[in-house]
C-alpha positions in Angstrom: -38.7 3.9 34.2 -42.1 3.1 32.5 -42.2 1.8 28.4 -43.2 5.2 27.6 -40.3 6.9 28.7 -38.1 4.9 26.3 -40.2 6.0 23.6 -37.5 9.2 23.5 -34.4 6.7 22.6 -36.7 5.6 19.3 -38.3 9.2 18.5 -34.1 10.3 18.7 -32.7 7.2 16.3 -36.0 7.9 13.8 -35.0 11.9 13.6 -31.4 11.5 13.1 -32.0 8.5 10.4 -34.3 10.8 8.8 -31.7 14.0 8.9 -29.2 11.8 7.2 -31.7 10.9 4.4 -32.8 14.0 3.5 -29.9 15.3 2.9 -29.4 12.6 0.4 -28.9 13.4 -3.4 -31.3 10.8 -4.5 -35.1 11.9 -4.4 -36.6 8.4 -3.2 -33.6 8.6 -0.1 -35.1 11.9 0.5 -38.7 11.4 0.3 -38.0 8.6 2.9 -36.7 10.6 5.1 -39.4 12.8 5.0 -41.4 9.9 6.2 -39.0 8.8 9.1 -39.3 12.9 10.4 -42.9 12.1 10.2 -42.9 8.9 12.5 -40.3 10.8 14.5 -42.8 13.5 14.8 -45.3 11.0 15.8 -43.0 9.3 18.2 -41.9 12.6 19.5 -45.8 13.6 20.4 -46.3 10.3 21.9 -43.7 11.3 24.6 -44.6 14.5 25.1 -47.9 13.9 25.7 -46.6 11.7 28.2 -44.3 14.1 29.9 -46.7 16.9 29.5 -44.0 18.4 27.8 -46.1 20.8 25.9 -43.8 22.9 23.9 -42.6 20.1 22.5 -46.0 18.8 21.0 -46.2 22.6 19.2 -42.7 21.8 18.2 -43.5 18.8 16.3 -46.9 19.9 15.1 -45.0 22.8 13.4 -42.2 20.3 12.5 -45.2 17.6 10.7 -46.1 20.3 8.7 -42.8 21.4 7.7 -42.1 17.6 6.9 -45.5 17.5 5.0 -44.5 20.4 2.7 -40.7 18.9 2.2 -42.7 15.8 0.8 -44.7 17.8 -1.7 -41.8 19.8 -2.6 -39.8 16.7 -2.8 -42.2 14.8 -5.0 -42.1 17.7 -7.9 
């Protein structure tokens, strides 16, 4: 198994972390975990480009952007 195959384990431990906060009551708990989602989304893309795993990069494209407008929406 290469390095870039473990990049998964990470890109899974960043998106649950990030789950968990922004379901949090408090607003800076949640607009971190709209940050994790986005290195999550980041890690995610990383591996997928590696895999060729192609569905999954349009997955987490579409994801980013949801995580994007949870920020903004978060931040009002």
């Amino acid at each position: 198994m290469d390095l870039l195959s473990l990049i998964q384990w990470p890109a899974f431990a960043a998106s649950v972390a990030a789950a968990w906060l922004v379901a949090s009551d408090s607003r800076p708990k949640r607009n971190a975990g709209f940050w994790v989602f986005i290195l999550s989304n980041v890690l995610w893309v990383a591996w997928g480009i590696h895999t060729s795993a192609y569905a999954l990069l349009a997955l987490q494209f579409c994801l980013a952007a949801m995580n994007v407008r949870g920020m903004l929406k978060t931040e009002t």
